[in-house]
N, C-alpha and C positions, 0 to 999 in steps of 0.2 A: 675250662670248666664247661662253658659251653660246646665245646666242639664235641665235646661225647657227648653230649645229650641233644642233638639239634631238634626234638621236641619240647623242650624247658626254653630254647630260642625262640620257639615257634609263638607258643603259651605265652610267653611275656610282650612279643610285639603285636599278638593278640589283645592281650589286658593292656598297653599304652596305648591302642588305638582305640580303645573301650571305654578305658575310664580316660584317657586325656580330655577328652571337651569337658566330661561329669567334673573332673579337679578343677578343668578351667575356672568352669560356669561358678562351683561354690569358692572359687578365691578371686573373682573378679570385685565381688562386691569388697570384699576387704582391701583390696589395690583401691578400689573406687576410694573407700573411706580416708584413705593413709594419703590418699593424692588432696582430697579435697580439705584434710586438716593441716595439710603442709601449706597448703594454701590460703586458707587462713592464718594459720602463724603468720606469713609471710606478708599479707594484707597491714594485722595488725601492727607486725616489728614496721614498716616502712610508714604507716601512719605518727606510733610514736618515735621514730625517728624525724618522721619533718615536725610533731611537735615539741622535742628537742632541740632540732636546730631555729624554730620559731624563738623559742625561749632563750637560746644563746644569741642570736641575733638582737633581740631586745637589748638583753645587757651589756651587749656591746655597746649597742647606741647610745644607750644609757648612761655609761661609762666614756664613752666619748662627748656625749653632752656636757659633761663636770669638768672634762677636762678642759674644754673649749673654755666654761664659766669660770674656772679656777683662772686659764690664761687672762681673761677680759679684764676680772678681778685682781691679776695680781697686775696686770699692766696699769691700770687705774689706780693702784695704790703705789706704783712706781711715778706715774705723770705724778698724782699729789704731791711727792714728797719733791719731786724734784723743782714744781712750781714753789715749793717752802723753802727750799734752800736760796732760791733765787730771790 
């Protein structure tokens, strides 16, 4: 297509050297935009992520606490019974 017309060649690397900065320059700022909302996405998701694992951390503890008191409690009602038998 081009090779028959190497003025329609000429014309076009003419107009990409022309308007390439002009497209640059008006789509920088939207790259700008798109970078810095990813960026907070990314801010926020890692924020409630370590406030999710705060919160699963708790209940674990929490859940390990009962189970510690459950054990204390059921060994203390094992000593009882078995001081009653004796």
């Amino acid at each position: 297509m081009y090779h028959r017309n190497p003025g329609r060649l000429i014309a076009f690397g003419i107009g990409a050297v022309v308007l390439g900065p002009t497209i640059i320059s008006l789509l920088k700022p939207l790259a700008k935009a798109t970078i810095k909302t990813g960026v907070i996405l990314y801010q926020k998701t890692k924020e409630t992520l370590a406030e999710t694992g705060e919160q699963l951390a708790d209940i674990v503890a929490e859940a390990k606490a009962e189970v510690m008191a459950e054990k204390t409690v059921g060994s203390d009602n094992f000593a009882k019974t078995e001081s009653a038998e004796n």
